[in-house]
LUMKOLBA-483547 format. One line per 4 residues: their letters; for each residue x, y, z of C-alpha. Coordinates in steps of 0.25 Angstrom, whole numbers. Each point is the difference from the previous one (the first is absolute). Example, Ala and Ser with C-alpha at 12.3 -4.5 7.8 and 13.67 -1.06 7.14 Angstrom:
<rs>
AS = 49/-18/31 ~ 6/14/-2 $
</rs>
This chain:
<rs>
XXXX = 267/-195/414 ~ -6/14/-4 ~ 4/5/-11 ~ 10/10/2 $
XXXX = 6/-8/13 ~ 15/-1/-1 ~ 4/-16/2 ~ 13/-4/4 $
XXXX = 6/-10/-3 ~ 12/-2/6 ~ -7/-3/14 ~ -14/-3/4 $
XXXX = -10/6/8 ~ 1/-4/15 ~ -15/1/5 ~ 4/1/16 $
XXXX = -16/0/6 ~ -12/-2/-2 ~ -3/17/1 ~ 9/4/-10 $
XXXX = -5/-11/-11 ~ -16/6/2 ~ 9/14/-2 ~ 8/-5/-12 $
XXXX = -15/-6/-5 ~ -7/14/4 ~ 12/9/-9 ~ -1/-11/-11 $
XXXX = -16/2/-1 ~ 1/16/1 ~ 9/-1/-10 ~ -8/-9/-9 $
XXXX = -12/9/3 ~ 8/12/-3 ~ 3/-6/-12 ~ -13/-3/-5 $
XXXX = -6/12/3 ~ 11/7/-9 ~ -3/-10/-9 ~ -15/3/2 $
XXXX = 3/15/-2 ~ 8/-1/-12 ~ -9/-9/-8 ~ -12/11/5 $
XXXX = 10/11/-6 ~ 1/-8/-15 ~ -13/-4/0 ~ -6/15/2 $
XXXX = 10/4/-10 ~ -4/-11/-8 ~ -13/5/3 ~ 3/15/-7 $
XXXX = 6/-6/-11 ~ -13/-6/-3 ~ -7/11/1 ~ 9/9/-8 $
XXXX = -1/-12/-10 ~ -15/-1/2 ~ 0/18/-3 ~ 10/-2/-11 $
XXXX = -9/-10/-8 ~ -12/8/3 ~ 6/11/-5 ~ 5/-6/-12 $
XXXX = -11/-8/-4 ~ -9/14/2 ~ 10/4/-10 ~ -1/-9/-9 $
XXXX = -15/0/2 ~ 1/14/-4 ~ 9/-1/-11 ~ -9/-11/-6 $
XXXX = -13/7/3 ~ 7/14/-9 ~ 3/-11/-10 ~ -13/-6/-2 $
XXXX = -6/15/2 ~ 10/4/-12 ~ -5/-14/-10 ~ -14/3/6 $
XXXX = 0/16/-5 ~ 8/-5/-13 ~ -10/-11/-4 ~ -11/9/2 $
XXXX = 8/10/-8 ~ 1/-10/-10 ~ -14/-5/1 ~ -6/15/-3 $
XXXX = 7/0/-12 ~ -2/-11/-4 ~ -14/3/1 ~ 0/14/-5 $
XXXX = 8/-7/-13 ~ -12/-9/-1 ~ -10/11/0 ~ 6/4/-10 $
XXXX = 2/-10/-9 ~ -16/-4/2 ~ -3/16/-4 ~ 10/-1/-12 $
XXXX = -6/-13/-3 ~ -15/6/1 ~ 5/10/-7 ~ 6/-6/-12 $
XXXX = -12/-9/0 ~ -9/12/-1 ~ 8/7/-12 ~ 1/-15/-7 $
XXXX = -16/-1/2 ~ -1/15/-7 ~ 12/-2/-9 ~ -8/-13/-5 $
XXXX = -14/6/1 ~ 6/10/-8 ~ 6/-8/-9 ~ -14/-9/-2 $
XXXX = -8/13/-1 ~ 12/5/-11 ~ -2/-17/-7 ~ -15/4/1 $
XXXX = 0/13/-6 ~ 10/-6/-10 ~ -8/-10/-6 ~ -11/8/1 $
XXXX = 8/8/-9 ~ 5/-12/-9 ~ -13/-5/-2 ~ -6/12/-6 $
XXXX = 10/4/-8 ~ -1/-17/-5 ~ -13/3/-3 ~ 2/12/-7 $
XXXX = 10/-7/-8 ~ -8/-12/-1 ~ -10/10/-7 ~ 9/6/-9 $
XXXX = 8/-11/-4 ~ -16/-6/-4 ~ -3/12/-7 ~ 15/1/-7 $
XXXX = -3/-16/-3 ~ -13/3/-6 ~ 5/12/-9 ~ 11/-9/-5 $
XXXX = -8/-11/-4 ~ -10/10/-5 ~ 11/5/-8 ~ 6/-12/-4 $
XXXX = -13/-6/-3 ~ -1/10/-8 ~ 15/-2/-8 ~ 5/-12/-6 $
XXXX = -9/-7/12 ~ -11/0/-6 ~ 5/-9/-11 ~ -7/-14/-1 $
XXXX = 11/-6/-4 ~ 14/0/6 ~ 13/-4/-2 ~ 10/-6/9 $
XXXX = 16/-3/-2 ~ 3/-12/10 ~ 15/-3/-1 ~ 1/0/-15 $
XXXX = -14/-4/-3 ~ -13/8/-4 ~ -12/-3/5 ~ -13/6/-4 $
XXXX = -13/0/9 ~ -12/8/4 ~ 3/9/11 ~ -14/-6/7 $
XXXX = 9/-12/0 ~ 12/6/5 ~ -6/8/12 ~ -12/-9/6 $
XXXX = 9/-3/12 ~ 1/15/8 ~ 13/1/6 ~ 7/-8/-9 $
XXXX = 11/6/-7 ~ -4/0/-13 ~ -13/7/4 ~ 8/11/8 $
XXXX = 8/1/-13 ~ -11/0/-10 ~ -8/11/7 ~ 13/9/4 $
XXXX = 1/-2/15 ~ 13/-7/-3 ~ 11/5/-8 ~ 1/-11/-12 $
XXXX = 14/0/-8 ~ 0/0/-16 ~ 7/-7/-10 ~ 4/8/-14 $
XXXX = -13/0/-5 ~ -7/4/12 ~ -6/-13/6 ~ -2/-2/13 $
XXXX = 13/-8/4 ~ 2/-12/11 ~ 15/-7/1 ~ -7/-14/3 $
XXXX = 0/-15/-5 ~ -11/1/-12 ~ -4/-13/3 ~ -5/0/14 $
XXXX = -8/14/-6 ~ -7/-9/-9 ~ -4/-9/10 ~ -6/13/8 $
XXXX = -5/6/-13 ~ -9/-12/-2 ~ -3/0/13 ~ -6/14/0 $
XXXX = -8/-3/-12 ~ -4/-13/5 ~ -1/2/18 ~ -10/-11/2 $
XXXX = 12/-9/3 ~ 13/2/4 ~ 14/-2/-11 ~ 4/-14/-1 $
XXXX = 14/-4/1 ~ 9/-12/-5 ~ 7/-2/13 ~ 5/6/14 $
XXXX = 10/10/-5 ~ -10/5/-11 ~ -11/2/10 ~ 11/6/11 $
XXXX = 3/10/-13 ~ -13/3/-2 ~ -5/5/13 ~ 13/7/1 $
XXXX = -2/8/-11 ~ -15/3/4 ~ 3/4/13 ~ 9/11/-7 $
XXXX = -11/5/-8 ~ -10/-2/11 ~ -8/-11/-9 ~ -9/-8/11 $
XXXX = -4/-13/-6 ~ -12/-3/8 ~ -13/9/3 ~ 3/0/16 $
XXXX = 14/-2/10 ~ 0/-17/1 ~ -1/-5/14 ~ 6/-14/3 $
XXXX = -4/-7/12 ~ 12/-11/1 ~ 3/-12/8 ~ -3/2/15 $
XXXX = -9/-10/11 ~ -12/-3/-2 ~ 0/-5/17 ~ 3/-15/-3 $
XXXX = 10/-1/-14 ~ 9/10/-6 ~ -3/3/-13 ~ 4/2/-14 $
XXXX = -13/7/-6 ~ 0/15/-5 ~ -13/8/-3 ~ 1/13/-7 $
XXXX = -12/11/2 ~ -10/3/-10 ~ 0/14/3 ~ -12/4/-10 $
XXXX = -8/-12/5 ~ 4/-1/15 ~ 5/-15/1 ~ 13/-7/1 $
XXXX = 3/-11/-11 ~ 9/-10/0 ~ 14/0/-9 ~ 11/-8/-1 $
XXXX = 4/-7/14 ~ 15/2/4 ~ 8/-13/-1 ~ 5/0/15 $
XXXX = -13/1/12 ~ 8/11/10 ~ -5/10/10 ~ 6/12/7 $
XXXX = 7/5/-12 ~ 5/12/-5 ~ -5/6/-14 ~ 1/11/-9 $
XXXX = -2/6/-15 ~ 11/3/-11 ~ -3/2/-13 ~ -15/-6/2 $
XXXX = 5/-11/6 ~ -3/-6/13 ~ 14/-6/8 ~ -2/-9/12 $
XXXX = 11/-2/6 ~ 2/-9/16 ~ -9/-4/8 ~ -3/-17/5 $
XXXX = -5/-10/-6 ~ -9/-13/5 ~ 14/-3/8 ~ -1/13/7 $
XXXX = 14/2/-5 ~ 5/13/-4 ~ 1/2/-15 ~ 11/7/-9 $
XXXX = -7/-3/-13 ~ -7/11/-11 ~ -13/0/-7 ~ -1/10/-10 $
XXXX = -16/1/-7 ~ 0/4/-15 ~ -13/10/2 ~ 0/2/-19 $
XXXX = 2/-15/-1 ~ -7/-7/14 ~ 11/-10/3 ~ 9/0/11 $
XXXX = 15/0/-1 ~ 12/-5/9 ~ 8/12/6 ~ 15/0/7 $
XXXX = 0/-6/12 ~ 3/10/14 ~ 12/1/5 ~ -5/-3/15 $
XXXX = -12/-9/1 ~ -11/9/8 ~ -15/1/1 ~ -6/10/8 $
XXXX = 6/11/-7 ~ -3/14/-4 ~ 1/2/-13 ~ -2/14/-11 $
XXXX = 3/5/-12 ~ 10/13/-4 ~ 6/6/-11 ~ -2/-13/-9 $
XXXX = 5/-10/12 ~ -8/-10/9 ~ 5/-2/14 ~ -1/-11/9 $
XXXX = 2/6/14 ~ 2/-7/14 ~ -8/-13/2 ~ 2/-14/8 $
XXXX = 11/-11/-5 ~ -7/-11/7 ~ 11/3/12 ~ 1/15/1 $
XXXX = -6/12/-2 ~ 9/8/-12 ~ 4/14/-1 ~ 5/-5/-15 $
XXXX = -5/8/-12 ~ 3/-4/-16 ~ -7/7/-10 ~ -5/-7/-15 $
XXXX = 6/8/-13 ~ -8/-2/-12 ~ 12/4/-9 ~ 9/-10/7 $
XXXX = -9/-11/1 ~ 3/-3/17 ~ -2/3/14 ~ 12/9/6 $
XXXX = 3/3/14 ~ 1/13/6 ~ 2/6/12 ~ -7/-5/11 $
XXXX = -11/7/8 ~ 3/6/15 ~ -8/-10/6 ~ -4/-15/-1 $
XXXX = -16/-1/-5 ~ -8/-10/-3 ~ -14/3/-6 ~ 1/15/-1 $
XXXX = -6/6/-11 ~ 5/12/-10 ~ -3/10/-10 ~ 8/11/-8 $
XXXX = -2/15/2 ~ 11/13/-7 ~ 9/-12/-4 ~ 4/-7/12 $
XXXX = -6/-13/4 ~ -6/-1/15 ~ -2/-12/10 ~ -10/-1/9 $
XXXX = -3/-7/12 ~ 1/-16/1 ~ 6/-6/11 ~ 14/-4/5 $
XXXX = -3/-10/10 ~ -9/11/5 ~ -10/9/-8 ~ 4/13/-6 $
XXXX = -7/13/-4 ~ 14/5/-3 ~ 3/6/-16 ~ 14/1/-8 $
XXXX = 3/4/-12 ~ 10/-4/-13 ~ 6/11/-10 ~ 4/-9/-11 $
XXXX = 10/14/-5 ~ 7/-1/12 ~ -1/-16/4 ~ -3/3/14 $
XXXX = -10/-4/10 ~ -7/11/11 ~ -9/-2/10 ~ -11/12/1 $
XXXX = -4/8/12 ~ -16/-2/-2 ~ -5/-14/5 ~ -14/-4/-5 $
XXXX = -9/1/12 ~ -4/-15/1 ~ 9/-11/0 ~ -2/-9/-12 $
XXXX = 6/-15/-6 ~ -7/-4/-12 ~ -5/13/-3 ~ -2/6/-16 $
XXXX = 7/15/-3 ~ -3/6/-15 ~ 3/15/-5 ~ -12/6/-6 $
XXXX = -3/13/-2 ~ 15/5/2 ~ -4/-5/15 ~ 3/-12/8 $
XXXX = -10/-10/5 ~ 2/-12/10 ~ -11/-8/3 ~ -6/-12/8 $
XXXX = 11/-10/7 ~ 2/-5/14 ~ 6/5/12 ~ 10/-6/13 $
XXXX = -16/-5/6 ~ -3/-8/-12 ~ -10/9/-5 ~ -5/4/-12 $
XXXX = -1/13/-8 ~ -11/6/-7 ~ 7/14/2 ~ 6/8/-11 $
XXXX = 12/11/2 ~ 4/10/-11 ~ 12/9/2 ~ 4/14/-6 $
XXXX = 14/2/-4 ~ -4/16/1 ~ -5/-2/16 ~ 11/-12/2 $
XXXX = -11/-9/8 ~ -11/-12/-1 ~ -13/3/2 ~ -12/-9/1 $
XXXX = -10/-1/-12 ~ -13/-7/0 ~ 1/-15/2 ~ -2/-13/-8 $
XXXX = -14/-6/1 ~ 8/-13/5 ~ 12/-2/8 ~ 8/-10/-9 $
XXXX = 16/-4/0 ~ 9/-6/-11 ~ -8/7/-10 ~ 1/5/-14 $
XXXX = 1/16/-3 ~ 2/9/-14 ~ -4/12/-5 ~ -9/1/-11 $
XXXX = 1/16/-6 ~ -4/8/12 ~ -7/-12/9 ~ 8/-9/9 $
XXXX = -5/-15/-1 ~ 2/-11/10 ~ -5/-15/1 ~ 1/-13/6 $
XXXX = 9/-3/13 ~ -5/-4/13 ~ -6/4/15 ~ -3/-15/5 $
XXXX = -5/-5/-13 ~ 4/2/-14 ~ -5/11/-8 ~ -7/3/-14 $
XXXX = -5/11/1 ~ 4/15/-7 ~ 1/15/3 ~ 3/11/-7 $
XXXX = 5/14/7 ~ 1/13/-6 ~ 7/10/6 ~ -7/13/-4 $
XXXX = -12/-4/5 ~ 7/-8/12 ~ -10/-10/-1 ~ -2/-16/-2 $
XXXX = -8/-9/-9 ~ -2/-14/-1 ~ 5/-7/-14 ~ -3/-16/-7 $
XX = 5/-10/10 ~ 10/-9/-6 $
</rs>
């Protein structure tokens, strides 16, 4: 049936002939055709209408994404013109900075060529007037010894009160040592105290004067003493009045490696004769050391032994008496160390335990007979070197698991370590460093490449830097160094085979000459 044909259901369809069945067929297919076709018509109406819908769809998502386009194109326009925004002043900031950083360097450059020019000008100034004062404090010396040559200086015989006691000598006697106390006293560059009768009056021990006395009248060989404290005493007391016992400074070269053994022997240099000869051995064969003098005698302290084991024990050398003497023991076994002497104390700086390199310091006081520790330096070193300059105790170099041309410093007012702004210019382990002159010298070494030094740096408290001086004849390591007046002295050490050979270097002149091999 078509759809919307009304069926009944009470009676059926009575199909009389064969003409009205092809009718009822013909309406049946005309109403399915019709129907179709309405169908037809109404699925062409949705579809166009779905159609439009599309297309409006399709118009309203162009339009909105060309919206959004737009608002994301004003967007990044706006970033765009802000980070460019940003960018100039970022950049006209950093012009800025670089002008006012040009600009400060150019007013620190004058401020500081000003400043050089003005240090100049002023030690210019300060020299001059040290010369004219140099000048007159001669002249004014002269007139006063004139004058007091003159007085009661003139007298051949003199008379001095020590502690309770009157002695009575020749004033040739009493002033043969210039610089001495009692020749500054005896010819009125030093003021000299009086007792009641008007003798020239000196609180000290009467005894140990003696000693001295009969060593001025008699200089060919130094005062005997009856034991170590005596001799201590002695040299104490002549260091007070400026006594030397021997003609020349004594220089020891102790101990050391000759390239196969460690040694014992110690040579001292003839100084009138230029030759080393031999003294008293030390009872213990030790390289790499430390040293210094006290009271004209020589402490070794550290160092290895035939077992390359690190040492704690002292050796103490009796220069009056030629015998070695046990010492305290260190605190911390070391060898390798850096060692100096200040204010009547030897230290013992740094080194290598065997296992470790120490930042460890202890110092030796002769008043209470031991080695105390202190506070340690800022770093860890291990063959540096050291000196003393304006009080302080300086640390050079060494190494620290890598080699160092770094310096600090100790105040012993303040207990306290610093680290200096100035560097030494080269690296350098196993260098020597010695204050002569009111200057500090460091000398020879070897560097992070294993290579030796012949060079020799001075540095200037006034200009705060290092400069390089004239160089050693021979590049050498592990070597000895001291001042002798106004020359500096090294000998010995190594650059690939072991060395006996001298030099001596004297500032003023900056200049190197060869001395007696060892």
């Amino acid at each position: 049936l078509a759809p919307g044909a009304a069926a009944s259901a009470a009676a059926p369809v009575r199909l009389g002939s064969q003409d009205e069945f092809g009718t009822m067929i013909f309406d049946i297919r005309k109403t399915f055709t019709q129907w179709v076709e309405k169908a037809e018509r109404s699925l062409q109406d949705e579809a166009r209408a779905l159609e439009e819908e599309r297309q409006a769809f399709e118009e309203e998502k162009a339009r909105v994404w060309q919206e959004f386009v737009s608002q994301k194109q004003a967007e990044y326009d706006r970033i765009r013109d802000l980070k460019k925004k940003a960018q100039n002043e970022a950049d006209s900031m950093q012009r800025q900075i670089t002008q006012e950083r040009q600009d400060s360097r150019l007013r620190l450059q004058e401020d500081r060529d000003s400043i050089h020019g003005d240090v100049h000008h002023g030690r210019r100034r300060f020299n001059l007037e040290k010369e004219k004062f140099r000048i007159e404090f001669e002249a004014a010396q002269k007139e006063a010894q004139r004058i007091s040559e003159h007085n009661i200086h003139t007298e051949t015989m003199v008379d001095i009160n020590v502690g309770g006691v009157v002695f009575e000598a020749s004033r040739h006697t009493l002033v043969q040592q210039n610089g001495s106390l009692l020749e500054r006293l005896l010819t009125g560059r030093a003021q000299a105290p009086r007792d009641r009768d008007g003798r020239i009056f000196l609180d000290r021990d009467s005894s140990l004067f003696r000693s001295i006395l009969s060593f001025l009248r008699e200089p060919s060989a130094p005062p005997l003493s009856r034991d170590a404290a005596e001799s201590e005493a002695l040299c104490q007391e002549a260091e007070f009045l400026g006594i030397r016992f021997y003609p020349y400074p004594l220089v020891y070269a102790v101990g050391g490696h000759d390239g196969s053994d460690h040694l014992s022997a110690v040579e001292v240099l003839d100084v009138e004769n230029q030759c080393w000869r031999p003294c008293k051995p030390m009872s213990t064969e030790r390289t790499y050391f430390g040293s210094d003098v006290l009271f004209s005698r020589l402490y070794l302290f550290g160092g290895q032994n035939l077992e390359y084991k690190a040492l704690c024990e002292t050796e103490c050398y009796d220069c009056l008496r030629g015998k070695w003497m046990e010492g305290p023991n260190l605190n911390v076994p070391r060898r390798n160390c850096a060692s100096a002497q200040l204010d009547g104390r030897i230290y013992a700086l740094g080194g290598f335990d065997g296992s470790q390199i120490l930042k460890h310091v202890e110092a030796y006081d002769p008043r209470m007979k031991n080695w105390m520790p202190l506070e340690p330096m800022t770093s860890a070193r291990s063959a540096a070197s050291a000196t003393t300059h304006a009080g302080k105790l300086w640390v050079l170099g060494g190494t620290s698991g890598q080699r160092l041309k770094t310096i600090e410093r100790y105040d012993p007012r303040a207990a306290k370590w610093e680290t200096c702004r100035e560097s030494m210019v080269e690296v350098r382990s196993a260098a020597q460093a010695v204050n002569c002159l009111d200057r500090l010298y460091v000398l020879g070494g070897t560097d992070q490449n294993q290579s030796v030094h012949s060079s020799l740096e001075c540095y200037h408290p006034e200009e705060v830097k290092w400069n390089f001086r004239k160089s050693m004849h021979v590049p050498r390591m592990d070597f000895g160094c001291c001042v002798l007046s106004d020359s500096i002295m090294v000998g010995g050490g190594q650059h690939g085979e072991v060395l006996s050979t001298t030099e001596f270097y004297r500032p003023e002149a900056d200049d190197w000459q060869l001395g007696p091999p060892m």
